[in-house]
mmCIF file of the N, C-alpha and C atoms, coordinates in Angstrom:
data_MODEL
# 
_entry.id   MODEL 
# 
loop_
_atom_site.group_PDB 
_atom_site.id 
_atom_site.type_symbol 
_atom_site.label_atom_id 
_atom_site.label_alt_id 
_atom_site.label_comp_id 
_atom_site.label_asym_id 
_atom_site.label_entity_id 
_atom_site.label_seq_id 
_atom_site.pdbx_PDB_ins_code 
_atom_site.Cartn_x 
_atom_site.Cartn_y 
_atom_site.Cartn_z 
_atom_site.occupancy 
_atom_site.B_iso_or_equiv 
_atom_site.pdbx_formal_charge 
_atom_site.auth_seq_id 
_atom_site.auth_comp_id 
_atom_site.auth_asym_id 
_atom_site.auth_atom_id 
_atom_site.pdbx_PDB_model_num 
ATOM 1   N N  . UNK A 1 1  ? -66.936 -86.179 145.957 1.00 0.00 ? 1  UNK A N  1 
ATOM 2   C CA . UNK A 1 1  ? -65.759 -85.517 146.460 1.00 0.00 ? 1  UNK A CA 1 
ATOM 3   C C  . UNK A 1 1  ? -66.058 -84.989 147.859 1.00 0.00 ? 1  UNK A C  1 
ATOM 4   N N  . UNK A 1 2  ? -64.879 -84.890 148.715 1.00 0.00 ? 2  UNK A N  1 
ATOM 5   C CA . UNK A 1 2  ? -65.398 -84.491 150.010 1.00 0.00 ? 2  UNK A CA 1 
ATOM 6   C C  . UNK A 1 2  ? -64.231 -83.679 150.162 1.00 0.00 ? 2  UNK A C  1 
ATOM 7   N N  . UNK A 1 3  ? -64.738 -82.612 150.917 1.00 0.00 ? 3  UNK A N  1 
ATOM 8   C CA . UNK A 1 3  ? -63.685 -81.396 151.480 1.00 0.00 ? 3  UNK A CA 1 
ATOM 9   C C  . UNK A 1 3  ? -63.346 -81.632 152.724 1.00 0.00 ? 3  UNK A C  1 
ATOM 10  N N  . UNK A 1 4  ? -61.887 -81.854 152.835 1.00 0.00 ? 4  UNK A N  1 
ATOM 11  C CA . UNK A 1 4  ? -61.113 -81.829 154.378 1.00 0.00 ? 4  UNK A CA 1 
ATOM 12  C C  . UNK A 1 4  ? -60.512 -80.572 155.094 1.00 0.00 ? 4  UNK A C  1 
ATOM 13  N N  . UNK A 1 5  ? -61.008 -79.909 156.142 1.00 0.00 ? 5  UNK A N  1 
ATOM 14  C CA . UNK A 1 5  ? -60.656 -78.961 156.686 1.00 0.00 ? 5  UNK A CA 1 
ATOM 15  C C  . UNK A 1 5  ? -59.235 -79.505 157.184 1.00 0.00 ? 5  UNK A C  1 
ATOM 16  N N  . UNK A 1 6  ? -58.478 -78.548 157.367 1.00 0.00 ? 6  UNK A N  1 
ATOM 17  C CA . UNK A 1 6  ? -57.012 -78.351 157.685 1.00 0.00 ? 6  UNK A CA 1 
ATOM 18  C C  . UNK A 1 6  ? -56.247 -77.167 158.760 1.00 0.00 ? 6  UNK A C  1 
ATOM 19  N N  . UNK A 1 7  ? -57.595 -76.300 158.809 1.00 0.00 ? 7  UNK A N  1 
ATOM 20  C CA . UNK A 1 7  ? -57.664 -75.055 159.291 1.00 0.00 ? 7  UNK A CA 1 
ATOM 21  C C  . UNK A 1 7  ? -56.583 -73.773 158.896 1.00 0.00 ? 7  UNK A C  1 
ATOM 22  N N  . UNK A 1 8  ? -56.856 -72.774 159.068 1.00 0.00 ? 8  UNK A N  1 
ATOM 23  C CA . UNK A 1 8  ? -56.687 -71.626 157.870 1.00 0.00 ? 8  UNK A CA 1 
ATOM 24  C C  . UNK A 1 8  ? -54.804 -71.078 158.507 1.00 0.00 ? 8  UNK A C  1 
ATOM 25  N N  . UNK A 1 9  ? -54.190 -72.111 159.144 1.00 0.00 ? 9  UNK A N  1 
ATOM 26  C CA . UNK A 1 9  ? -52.662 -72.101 159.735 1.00 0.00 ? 9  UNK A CA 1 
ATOM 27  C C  . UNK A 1 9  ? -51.666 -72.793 158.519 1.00 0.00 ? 9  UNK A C  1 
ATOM 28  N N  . UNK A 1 10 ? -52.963 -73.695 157.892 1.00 0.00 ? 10 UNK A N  1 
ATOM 29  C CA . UNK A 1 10 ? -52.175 -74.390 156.624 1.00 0.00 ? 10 UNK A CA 1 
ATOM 30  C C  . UNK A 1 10 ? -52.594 -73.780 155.208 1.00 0.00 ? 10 UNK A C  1 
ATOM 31  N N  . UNK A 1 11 ? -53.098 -72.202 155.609 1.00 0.00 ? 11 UNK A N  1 
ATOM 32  C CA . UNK A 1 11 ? -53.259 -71.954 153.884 1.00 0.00 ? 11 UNK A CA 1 
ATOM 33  C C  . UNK A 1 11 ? -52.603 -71.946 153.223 1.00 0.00 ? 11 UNK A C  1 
ATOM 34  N N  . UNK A 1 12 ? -52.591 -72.172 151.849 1.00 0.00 ? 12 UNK A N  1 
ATOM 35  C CA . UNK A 1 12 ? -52.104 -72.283 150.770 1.00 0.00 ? 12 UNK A CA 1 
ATOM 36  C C  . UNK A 1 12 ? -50.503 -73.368 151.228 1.00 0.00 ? 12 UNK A C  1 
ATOM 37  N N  . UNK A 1 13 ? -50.623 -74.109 151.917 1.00 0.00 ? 13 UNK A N  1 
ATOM 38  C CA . UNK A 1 13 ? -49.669 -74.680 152.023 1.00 0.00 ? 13 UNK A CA 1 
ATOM 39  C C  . UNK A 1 13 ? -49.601 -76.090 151.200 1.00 0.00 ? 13 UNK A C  1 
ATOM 40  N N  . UNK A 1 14 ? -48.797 -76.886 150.717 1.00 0.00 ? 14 UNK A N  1 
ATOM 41  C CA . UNK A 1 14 ? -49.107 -77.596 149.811 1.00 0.00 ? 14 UNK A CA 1 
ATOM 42  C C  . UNK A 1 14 ? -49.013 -78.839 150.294 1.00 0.00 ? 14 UNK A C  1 
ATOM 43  N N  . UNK A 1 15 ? -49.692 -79.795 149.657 1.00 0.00 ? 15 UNK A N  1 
ATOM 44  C CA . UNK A 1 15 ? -50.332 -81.072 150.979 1.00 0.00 ? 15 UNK A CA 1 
ATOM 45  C C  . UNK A 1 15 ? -50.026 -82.468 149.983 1.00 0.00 ? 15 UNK A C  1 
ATOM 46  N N  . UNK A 1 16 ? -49.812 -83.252 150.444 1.00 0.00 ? 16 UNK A N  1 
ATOM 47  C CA . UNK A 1 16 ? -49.915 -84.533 149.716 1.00 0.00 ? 16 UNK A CA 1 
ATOM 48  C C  . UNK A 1 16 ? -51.091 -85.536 150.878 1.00 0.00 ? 16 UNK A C  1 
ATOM 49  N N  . UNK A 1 17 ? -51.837 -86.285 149.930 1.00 0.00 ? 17 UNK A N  1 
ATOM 50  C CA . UNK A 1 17 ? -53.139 -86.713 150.813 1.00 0.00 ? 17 UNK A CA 1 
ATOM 51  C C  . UNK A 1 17 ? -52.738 -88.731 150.559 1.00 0.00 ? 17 UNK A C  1 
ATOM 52  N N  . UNK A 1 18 ? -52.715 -89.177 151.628 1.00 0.00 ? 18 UNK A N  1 
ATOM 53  C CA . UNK A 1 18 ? -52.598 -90.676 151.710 1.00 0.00 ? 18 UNK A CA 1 
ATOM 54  C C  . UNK A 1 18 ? -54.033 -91.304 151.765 1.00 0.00 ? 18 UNK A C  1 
ATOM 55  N N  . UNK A 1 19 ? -54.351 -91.829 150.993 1.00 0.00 ? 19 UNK A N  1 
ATOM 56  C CA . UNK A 1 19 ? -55.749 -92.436 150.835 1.00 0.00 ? 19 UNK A CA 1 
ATOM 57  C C  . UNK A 1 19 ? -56.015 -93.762 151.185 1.00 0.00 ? 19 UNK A C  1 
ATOM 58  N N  . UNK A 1 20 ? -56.488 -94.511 151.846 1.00 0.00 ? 20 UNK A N  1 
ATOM 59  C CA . UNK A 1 20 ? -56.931 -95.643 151.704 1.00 0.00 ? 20 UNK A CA 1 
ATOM 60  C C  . UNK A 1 20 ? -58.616 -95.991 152.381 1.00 0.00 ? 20 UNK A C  1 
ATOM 61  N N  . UNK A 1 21 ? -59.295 -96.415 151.368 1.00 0.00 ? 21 UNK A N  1 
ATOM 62  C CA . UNK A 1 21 ? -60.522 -96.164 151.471 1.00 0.00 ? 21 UNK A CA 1 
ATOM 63  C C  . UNK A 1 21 ? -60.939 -94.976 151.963 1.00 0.00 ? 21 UNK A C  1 
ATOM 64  N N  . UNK A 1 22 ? -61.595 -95.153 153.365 1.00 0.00 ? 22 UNK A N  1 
ATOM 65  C CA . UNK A 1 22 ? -62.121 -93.944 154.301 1.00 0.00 ? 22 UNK A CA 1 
ATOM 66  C C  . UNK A 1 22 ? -60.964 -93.581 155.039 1.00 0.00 ? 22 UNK A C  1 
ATOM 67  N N  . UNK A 1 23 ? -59.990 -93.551 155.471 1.00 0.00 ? 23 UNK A N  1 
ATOM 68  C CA . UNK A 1 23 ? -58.829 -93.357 155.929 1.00 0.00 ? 23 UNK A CA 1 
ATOM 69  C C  . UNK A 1 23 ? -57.769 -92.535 155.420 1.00 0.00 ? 23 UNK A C  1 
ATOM 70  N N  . UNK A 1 24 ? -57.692 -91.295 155.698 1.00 0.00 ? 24 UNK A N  1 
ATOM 71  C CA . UNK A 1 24 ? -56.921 -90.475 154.898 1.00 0.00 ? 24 UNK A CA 1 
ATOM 72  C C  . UNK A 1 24 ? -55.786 -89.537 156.096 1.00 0.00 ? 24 UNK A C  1 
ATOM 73  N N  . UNK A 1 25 ? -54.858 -89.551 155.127 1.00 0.00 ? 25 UNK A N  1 
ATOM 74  C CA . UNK A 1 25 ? -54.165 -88.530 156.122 1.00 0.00 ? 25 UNK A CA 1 
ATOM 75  C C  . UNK A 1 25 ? -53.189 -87.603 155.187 1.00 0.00 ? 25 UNK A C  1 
ATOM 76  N N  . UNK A 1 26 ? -53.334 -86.219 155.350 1.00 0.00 ? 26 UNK A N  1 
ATOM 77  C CA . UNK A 1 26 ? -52.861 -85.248 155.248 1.00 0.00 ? 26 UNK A CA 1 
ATOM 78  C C  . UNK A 1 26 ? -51.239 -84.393 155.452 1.00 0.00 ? 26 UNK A C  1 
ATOM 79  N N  . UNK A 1 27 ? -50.390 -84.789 154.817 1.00 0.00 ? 27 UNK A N  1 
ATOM 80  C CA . UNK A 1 27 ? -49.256 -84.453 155.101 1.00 0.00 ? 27 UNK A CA 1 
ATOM 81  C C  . UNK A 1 27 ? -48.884 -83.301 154.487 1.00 0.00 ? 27 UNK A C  1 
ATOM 82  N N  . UNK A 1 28 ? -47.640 -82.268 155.082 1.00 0.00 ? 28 UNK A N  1 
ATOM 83  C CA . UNK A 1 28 ? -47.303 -81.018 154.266 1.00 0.00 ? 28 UNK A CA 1 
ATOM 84  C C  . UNK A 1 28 ? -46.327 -81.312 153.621 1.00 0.00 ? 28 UNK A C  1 
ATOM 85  N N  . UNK A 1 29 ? -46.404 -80.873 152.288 1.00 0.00 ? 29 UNK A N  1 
ATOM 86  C CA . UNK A 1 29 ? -45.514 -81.512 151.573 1.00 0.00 ? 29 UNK A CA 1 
ATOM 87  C C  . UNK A 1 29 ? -44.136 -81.259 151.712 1.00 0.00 ? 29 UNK A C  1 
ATOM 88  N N  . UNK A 1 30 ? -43.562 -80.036 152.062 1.00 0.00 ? 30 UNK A N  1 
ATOM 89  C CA . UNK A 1 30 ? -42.346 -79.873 152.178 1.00 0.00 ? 30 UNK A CA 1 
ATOM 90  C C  . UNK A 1 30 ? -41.758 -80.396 153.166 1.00 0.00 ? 30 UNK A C  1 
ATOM 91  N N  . UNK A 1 31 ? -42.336 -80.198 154.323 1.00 0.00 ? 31 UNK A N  1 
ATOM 92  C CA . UNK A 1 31 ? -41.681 -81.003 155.813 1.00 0.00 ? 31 UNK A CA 1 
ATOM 93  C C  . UNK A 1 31 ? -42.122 -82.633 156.250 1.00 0.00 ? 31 UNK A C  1 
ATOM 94  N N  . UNK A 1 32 ? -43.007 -82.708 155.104 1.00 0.00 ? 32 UNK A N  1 
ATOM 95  C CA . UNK A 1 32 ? -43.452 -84.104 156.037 1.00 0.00 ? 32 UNK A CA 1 
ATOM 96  C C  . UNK A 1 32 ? -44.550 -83.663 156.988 1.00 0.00 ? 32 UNK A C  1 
ATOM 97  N N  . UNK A 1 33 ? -44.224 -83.107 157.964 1.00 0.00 ? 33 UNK A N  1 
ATOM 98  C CA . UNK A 1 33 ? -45.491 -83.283 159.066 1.00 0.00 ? 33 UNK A CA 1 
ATOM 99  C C  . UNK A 1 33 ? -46.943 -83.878 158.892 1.00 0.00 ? 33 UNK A C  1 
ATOM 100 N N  . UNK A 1 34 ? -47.235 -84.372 159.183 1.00 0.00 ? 34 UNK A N  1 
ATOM 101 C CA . UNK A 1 34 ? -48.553 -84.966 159.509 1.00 0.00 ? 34 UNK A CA 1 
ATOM 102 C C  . UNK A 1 34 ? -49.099 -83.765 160.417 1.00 0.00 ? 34 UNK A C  1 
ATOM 103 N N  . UNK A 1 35 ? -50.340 -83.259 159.254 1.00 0.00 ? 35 UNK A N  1 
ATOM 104 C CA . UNK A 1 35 ? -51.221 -82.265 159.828 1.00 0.00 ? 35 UNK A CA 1 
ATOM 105 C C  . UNK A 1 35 ? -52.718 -82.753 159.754 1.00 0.00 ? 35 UNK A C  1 
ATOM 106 N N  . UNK A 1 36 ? -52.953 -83.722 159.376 1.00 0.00 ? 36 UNK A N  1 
ATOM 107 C CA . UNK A 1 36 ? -54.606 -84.099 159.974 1.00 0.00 ? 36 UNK A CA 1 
ATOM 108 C C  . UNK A 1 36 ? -54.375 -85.790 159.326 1.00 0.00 ? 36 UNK A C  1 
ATOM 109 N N  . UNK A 1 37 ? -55.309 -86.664 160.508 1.00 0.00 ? 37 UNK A N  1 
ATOM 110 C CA . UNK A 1 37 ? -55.555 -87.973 159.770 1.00 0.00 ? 37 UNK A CA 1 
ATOM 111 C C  . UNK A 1 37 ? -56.579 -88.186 160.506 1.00 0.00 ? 37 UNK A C  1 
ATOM 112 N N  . UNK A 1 38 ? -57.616 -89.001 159.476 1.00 0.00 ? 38 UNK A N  1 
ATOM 113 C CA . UNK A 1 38 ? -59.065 -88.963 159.977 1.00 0.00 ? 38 UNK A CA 1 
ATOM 114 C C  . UNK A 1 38 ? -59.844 -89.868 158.910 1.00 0.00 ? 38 UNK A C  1 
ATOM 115 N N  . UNK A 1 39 ? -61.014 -90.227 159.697 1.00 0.00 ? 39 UNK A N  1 
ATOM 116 C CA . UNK A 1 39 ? -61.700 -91.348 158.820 1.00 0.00 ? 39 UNK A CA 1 
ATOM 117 C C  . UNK A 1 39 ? -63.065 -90.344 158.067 1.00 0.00 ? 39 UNK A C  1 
ATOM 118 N N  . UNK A 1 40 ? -62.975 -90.655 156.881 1.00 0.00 ? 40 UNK A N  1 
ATOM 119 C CA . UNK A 1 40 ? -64.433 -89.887 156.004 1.00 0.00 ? 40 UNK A CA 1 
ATOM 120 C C  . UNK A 1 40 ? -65.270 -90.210 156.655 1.00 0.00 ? 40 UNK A C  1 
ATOM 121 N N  . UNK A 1 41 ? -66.422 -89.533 157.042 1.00 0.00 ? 41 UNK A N  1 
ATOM 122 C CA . UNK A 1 41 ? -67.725 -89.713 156.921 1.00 0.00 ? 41 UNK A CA 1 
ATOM 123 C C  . UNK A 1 41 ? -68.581 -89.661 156.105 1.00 0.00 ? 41 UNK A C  1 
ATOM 124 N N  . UNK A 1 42 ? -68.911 -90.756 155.280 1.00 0.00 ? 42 UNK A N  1 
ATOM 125 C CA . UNK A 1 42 ? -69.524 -90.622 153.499 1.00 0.00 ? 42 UNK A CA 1 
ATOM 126 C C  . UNK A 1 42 ? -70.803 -89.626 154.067 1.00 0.00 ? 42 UNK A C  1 
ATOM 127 N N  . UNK A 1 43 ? -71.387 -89.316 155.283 1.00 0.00 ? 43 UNK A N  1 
ATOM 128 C CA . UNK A 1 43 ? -72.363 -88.932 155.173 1.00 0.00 ? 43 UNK A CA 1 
ATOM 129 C C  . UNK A 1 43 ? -72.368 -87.153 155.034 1.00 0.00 ? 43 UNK A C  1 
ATOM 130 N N  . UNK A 1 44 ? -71.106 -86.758 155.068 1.00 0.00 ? 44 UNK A N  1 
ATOM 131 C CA . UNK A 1 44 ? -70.970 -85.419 155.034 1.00 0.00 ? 44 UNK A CA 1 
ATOM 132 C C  . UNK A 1 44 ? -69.566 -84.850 153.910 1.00 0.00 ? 44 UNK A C  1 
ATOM 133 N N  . UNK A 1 45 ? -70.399 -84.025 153.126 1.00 0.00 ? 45 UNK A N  1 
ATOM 134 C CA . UNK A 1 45 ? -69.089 -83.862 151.818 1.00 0.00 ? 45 UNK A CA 1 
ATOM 135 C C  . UNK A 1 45 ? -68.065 -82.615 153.088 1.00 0.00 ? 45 UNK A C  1 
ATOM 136 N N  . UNK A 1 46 ? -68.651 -81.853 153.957 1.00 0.00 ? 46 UNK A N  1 
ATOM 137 C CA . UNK A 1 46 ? -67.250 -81.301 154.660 1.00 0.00 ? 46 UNK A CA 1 
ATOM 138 C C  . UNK A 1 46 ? -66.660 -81.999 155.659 1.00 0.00 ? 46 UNK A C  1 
ATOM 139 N N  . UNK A 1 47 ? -65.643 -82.229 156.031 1.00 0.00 ? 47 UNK A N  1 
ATOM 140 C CA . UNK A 1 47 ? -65.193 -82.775 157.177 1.00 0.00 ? 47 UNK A CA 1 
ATOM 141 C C  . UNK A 1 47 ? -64.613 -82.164 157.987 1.00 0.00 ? 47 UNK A C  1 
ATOM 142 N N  . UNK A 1 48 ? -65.146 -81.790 158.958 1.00 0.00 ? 48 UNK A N  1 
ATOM 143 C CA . UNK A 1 48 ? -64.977 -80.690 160.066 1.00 0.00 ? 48 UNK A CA 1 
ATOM 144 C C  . UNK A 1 48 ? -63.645 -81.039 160.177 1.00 0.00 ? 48 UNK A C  1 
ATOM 145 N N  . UNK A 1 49 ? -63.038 -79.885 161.614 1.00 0.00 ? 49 UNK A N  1 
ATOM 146 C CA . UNK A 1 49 ? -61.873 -80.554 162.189 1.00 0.00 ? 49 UNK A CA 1 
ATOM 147 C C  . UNK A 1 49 ? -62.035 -80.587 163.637 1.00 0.00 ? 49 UNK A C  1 
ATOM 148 N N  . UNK A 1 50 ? -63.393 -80.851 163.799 1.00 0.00 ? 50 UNK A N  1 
ATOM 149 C CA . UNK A 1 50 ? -63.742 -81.162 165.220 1.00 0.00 ? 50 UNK A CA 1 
ATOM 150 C C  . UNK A 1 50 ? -63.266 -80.353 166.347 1.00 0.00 ? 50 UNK A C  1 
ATOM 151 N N  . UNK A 1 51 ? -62.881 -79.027 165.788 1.00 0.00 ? 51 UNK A N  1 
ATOM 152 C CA . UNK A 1 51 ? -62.824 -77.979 167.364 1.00 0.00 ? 51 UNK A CA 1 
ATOM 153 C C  . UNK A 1 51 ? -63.644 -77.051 166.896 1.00 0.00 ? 51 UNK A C  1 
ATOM 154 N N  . UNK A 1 52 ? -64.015 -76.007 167.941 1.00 0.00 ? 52 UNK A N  1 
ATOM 155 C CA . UNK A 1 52 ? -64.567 -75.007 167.485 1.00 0.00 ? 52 UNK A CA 1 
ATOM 156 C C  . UNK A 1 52 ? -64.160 -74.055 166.789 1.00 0.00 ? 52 UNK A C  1 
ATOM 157 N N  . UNK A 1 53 ? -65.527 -73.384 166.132 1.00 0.00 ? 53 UNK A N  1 
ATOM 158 C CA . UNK A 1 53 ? -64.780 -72.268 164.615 1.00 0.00 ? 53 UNK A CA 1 
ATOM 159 C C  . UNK A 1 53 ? -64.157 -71.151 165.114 1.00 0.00 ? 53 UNK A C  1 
ATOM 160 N N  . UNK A 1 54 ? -63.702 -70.424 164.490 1.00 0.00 ? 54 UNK A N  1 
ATOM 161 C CA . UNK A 1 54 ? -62.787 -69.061 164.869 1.00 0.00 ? 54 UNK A CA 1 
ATOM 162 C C  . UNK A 1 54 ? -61.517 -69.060 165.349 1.00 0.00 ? 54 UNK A C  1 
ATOM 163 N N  . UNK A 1 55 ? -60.489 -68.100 165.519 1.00 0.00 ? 55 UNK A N  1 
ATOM 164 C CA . UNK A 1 55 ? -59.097 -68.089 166.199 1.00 0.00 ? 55 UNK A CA 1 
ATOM 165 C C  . UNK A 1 55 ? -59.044 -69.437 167.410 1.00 0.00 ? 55 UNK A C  1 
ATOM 166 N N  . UNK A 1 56 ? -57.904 -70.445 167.706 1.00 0.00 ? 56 UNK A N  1 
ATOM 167 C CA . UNK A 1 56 ? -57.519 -70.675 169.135 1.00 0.00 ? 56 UNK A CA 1 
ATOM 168 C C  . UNK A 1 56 ? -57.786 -69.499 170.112 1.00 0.00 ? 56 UNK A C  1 
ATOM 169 N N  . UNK A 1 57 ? -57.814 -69.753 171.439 1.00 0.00 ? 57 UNK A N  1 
ATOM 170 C CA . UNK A 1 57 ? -57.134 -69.132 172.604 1.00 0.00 ? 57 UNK A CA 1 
ATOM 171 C C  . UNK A 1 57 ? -55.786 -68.888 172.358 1.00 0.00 ? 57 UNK A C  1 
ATOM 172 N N  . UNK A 1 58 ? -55.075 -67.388 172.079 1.00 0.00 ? 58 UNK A N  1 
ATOM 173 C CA . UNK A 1 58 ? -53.703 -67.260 172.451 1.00 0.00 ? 58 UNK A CA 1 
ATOM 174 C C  . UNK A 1 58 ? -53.048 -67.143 171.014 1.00 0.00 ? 58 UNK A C  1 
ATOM 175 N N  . UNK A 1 59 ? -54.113 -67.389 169.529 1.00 0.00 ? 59 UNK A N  1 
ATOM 176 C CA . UNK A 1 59 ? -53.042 -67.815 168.538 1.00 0.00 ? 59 UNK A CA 1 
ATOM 177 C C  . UNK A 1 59 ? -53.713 -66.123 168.076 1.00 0.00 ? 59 UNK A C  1 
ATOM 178 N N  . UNK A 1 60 ? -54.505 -65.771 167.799 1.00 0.00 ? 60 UNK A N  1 
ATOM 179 C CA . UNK A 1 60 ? -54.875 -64.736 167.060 1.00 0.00 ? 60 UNK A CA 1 
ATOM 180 C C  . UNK A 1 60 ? -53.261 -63.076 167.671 1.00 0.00 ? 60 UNK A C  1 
ATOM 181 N N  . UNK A 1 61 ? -53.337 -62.678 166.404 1.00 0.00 ? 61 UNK A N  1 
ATOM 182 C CA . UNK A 1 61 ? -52.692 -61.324 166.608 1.00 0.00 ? 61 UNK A CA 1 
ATOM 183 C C  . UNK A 1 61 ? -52.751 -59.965 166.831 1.00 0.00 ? 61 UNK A C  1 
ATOM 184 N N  . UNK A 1 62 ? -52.634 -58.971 167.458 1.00 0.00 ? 62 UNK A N  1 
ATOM 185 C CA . UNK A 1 62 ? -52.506 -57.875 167.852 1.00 0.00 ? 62 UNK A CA 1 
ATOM 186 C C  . UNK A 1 62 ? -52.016 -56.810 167.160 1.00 0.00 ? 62 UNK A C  1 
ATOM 187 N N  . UNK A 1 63 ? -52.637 -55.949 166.741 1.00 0.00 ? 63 UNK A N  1 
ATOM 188 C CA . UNK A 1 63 ? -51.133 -55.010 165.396 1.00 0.00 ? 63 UNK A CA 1 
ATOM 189 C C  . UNK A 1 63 ? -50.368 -54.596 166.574 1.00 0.00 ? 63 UNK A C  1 
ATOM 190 N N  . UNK A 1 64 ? -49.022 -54.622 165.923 1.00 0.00 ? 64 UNK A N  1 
ATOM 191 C CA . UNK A 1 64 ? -47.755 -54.104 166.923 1.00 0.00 ? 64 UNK A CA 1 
ATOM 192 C C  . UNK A 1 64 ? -47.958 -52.424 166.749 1.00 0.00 ? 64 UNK A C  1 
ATOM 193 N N  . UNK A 1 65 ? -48.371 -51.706 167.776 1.00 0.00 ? 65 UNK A N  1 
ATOM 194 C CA . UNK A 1 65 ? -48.373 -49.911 167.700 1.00 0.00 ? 65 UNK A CA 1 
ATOM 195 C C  . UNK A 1 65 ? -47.002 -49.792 167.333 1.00 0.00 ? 65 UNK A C  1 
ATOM 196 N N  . UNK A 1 66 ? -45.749 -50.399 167.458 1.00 0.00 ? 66 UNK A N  1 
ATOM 197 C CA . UNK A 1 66 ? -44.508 -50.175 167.040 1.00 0.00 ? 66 UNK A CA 1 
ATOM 198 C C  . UNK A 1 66 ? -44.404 -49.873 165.446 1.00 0.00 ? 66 UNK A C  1 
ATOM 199 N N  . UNK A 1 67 ? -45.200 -50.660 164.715 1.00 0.00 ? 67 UNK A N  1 
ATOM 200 C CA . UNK A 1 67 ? -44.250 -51.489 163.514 1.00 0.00 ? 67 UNK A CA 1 
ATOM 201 C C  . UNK A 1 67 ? -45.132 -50.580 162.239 1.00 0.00 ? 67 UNK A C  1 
ATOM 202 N N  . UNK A 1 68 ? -45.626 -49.253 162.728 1.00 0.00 ? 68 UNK A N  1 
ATOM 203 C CA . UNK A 1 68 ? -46.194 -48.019 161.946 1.00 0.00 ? 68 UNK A CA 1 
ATOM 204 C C  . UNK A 1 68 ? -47.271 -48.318 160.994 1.00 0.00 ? 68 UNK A C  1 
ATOM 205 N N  . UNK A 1 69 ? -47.865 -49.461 161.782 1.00 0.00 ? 69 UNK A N  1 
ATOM 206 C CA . UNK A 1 69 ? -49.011 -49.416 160.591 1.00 0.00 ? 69 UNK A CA 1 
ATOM 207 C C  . UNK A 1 69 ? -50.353 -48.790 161.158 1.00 0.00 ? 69 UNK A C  1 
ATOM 208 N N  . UNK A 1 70 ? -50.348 -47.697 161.183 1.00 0.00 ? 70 UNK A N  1 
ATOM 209 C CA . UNK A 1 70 ? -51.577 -47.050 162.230 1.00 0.00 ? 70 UNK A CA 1 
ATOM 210 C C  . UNK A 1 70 ? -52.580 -46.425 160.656 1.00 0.00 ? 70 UNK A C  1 
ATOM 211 N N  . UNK A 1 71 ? -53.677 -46.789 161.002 1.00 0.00 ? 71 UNK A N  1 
ATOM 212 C CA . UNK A 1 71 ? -54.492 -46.792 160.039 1.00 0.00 ? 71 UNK A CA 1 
ATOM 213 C C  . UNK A 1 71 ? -55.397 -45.275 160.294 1.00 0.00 ? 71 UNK A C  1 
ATOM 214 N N  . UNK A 1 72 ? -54.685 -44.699 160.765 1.00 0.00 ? 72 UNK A N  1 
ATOM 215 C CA . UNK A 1 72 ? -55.611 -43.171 161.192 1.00 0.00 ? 72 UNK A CA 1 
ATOM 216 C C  . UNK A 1 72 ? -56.072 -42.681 159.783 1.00 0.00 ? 72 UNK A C  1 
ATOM 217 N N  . UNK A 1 73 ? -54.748 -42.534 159.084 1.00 0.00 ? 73 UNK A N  1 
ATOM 218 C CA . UNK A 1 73 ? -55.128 -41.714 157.616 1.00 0.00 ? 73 UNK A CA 1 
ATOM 219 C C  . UNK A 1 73 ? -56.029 -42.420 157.023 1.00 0.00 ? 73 UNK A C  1 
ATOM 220 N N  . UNK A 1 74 ? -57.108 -43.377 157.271 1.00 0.00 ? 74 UNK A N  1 
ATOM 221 C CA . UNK A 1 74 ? -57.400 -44.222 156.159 1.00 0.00 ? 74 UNK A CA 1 
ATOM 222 C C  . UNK A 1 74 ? -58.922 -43.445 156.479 1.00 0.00 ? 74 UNK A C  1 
ATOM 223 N N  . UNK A 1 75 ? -59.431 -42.982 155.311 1.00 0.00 ? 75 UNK A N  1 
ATOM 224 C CA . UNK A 1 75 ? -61.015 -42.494 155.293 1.00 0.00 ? 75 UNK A CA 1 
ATOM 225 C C  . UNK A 1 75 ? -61.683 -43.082 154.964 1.00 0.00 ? 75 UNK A C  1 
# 
């Protein structure tokens, strides 16, 4: 079995996987979109997603000081 990264934008989102041999591609199930297609590498059970780990540039979030979730009270 081999694990396909998807990255953590598609959690828990629900996927239908097109197989043919080493050739797979990853669709979301409700919309269709095509969110990853890529060839296995039998030599590795993870399959990266070939960018680097952690947030994009620009995608990670900020708490809004507006929207009262200020964590002062928390001990």
């Amino acid at each position: 079995m081999h694990h396909i990264g998807i990255g953590v934008e598609h959690a828990r989102t629900q996927v239908l996987k097109l197989v043919d041999d080493l050739h797979v591609r990853v669709i979301d199930a409700a919309t269709g979109e095509l969110l990853r297609e890529l060839t296995i590498d039998p030599t590795r059970n993870y399959q990266p997603l070939g960018r680097p780990p952690g947030p994009q540039p620009g995608k990670h979030r900020r708490p809004d000081p507006s929207s009262g979730s200020d964590l002062s009270g928390i001990s």
